[in-house]
C-alpha positions in Angstrom: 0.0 0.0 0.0 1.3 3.1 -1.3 1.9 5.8 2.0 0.3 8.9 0.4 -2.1 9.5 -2.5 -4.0 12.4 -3.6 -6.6 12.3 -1.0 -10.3 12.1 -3.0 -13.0 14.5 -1.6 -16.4 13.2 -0.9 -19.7 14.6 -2.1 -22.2 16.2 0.2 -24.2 13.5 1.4 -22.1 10.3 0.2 -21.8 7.9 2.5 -18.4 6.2 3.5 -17.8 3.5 6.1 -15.0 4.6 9.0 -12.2 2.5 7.5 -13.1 4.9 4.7 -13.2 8.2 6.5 -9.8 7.3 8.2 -7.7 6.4 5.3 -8.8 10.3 4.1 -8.0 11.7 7.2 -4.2 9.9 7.1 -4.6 11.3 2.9 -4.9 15.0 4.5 -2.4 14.7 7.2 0.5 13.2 4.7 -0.5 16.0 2.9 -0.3 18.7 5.4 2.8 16.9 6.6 4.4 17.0 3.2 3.3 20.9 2.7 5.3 22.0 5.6 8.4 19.8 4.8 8.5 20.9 0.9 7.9 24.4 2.5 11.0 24.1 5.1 12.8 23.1 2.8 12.8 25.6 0.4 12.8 28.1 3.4 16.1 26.7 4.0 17.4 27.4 0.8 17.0 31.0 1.6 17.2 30.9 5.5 20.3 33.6 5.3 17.6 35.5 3.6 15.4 35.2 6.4 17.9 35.5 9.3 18.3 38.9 7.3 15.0 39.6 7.1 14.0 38.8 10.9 17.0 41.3 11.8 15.6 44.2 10.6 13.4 44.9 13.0 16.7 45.8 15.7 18.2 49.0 16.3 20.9 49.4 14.0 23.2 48.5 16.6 22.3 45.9 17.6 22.2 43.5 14.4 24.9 41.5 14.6 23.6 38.6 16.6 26.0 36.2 18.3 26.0 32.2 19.2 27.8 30.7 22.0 28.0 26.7 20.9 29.4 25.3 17.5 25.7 23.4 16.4 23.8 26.8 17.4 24.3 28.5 14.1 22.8 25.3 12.3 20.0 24.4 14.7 19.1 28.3 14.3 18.9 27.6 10.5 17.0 24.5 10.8 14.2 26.0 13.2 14.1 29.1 11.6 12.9 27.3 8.3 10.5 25.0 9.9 8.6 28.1 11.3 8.7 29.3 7.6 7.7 26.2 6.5 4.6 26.3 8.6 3.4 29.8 8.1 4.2 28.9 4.5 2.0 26.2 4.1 -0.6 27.4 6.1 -3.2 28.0 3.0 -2.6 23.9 2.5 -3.5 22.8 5.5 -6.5 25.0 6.2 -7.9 23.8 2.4 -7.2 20.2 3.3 -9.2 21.0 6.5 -11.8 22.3 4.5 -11.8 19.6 2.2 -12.2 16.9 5.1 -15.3 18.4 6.8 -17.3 19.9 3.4 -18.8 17.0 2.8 -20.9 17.4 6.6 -21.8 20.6 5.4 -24.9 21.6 3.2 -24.2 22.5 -0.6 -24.8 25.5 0.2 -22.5 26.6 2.5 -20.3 25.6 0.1 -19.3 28.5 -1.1 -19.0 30.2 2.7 -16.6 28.1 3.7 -14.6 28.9 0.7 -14.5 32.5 1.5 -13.1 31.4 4.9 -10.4 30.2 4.0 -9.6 32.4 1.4 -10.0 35.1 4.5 -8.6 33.0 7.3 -5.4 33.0 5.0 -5.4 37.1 4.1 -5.8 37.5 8.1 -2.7 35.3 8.8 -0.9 37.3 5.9 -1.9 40.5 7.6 -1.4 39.3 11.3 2.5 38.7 10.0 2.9 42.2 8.5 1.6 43.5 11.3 3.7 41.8 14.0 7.0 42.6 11.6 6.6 45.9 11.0 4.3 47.0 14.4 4.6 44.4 17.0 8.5 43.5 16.6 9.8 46.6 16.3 8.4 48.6 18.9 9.0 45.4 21.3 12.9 44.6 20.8 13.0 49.0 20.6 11.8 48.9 24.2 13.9 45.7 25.2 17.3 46.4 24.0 16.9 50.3 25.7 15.6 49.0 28.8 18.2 50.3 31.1 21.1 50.2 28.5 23.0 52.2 30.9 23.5 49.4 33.3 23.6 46.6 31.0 25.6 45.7 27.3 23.4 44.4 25.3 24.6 41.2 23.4 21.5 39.5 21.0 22.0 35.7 20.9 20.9 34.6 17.8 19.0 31.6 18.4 16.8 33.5 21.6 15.8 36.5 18.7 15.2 33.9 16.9 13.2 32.2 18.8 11.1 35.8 20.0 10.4 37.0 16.5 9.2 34.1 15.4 6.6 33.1 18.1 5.9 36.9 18.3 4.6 36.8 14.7 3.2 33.4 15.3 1.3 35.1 17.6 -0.2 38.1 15.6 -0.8 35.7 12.8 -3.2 33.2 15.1 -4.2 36.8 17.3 -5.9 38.2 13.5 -7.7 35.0 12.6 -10.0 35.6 15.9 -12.6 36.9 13.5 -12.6 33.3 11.9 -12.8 31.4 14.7 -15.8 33.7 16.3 -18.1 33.8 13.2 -17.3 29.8 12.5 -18.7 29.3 16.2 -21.6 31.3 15.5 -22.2 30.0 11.8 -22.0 26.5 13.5 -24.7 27.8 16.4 -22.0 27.2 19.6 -22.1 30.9 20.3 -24.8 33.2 19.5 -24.9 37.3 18.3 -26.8 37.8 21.2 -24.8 35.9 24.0 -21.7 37.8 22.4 -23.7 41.2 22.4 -24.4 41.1 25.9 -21.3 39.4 27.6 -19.0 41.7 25.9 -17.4 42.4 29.1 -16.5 38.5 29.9 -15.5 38.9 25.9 -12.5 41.3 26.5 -11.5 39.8 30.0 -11.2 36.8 28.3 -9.3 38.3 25.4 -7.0 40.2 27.9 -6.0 36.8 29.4 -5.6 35.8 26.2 -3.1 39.0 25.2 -1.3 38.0 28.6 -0.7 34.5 28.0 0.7 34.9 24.5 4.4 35.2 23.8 6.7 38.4 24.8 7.4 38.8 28.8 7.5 42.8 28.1 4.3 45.1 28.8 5.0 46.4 25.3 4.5 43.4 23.3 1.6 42.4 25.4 0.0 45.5 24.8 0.6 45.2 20.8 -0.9 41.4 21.1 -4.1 42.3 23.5 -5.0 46.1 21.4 -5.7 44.1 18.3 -7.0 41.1 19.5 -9.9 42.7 21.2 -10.6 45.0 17.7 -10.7 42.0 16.2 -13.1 40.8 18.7 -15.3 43.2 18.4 -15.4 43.1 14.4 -16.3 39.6 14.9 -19.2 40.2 16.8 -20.5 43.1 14.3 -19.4 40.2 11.2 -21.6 37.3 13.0 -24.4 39.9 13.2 -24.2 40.9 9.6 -24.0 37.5 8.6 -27.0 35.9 11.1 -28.9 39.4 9.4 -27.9 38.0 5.4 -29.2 34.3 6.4 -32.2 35.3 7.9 -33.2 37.6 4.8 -32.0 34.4 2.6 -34.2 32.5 5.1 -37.1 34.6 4.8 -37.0 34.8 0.8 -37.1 31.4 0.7 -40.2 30.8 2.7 -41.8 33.8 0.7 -41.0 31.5 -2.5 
């Protein structure tokens, strides 16, 4: 038996035994697997790019990071393109999602769930830019002057490293909040009107959220909690515009 194929999409409504249903799901996750590996690897061909490009956001000063162990500069390499890899290949794996549970879904929502990830992807596109050129910046600004004074400041490459890239992991799961709120509502977990009227459980939750997500300084946390709870809060007006569009689609329909 061959380990991966092309996985083959059901049609709404087909039925398939379990046997059936598992040998897609172990389809999709070779597949997934096999995105983020091609990915890595080709990230790897141009990690010096990236190294470059993940430095940018220092001071001036402060760009020439250092390593303190002979395998460090590799292993920085190495998990530098995985990360890559996986933001890379992110598009894949939420379509292979997709393609697993459409067939549970109406025909009908077809198309919606098309436009999510088509949008689920722009968001994680725009959570990036916005934690490389916002977030990043103004967080290893406030870090590497914090009491400069008293300390030199040496950058070890693979801890920068390691911070930039969980920072804009961060924004890029912190912007697909929208997503994840109207999907729960589309699905009928949450309701408009429970969100409407606990807003203020809403944002505590979000600000433990902001708290719990990567960067120990009260300047990234601030640039990870501001736009999670916008996002939040266009959520809740995009799951009322949306409940608003079905039941006018709802209501033509019975009028037919």
């Amino acid at each position: 038996m061959r380990l991966w194929r092309p996985p083959r999409r059901l049609d709404q409504g087909e039925e398939a035994s379990l046997v059936e249903h598992l040998e897609e799901l172990r389809q999709r996750i070779f597949t997934c697997i096999g995105a983020v590996v091609v990915a890595a690897i080709v990230a790897f061909v141009f990690h010096r790019r990236l190294i470059h490009w993940l430095e940018q956001p220092l001071p001036a000063k402060h760009r020439e990071l250092v390593t303190f162990s002979p395998g460090e500069p590799f292993m920085t390499s190495i998990w530098v393109s995985i990360w890559a890899g996986f933001l890379i290949s992110m598009p894949i794996v939420l379509w292979q999602v997709w393609a697993f549970f459409i067939p549970a879904f109406d025909k009908s929502h077809e198309t919606v769930l098309k436009v999510f990830v088509f949008v689920s992807s722009a968001l994680l596109v725009a959570g990036v830019v916005f934690g490389y050129f916002v977030a990043l910046p103004a967080a290893v600004h406030f870090l590497t002057n914090y009491d400069n004074s008293v300390y030199t400041v040496m950058i070890r490459a693979r801890d920068y490293i390691s911070f930039a890239t969980k920072v804009l992991l961060a924004m890029a799961i912190v912007f697909e909040l929208p997503i994840f709120v109207v999907g729960l509502t589309r699905l009928g977990i949450l309701t408009t009107d429970k969100l409407r009227k606990n807003r203020r459980i809403g944002y505590f939750i979000v600000a433990c959220v902001g708290v719990a997500l990567p960067g120990v300084d009260p300047v990234t946390t601030v640039f990870e909690t501001v736009p999670l709870a916008v996002l939040y809060e266009l959520s809740i007006w995009a799951s009322v515009l949306l409940d608003r569009r079905s039941a006018r689609s709802a209501a033509a329909v019975a009028g037919v």
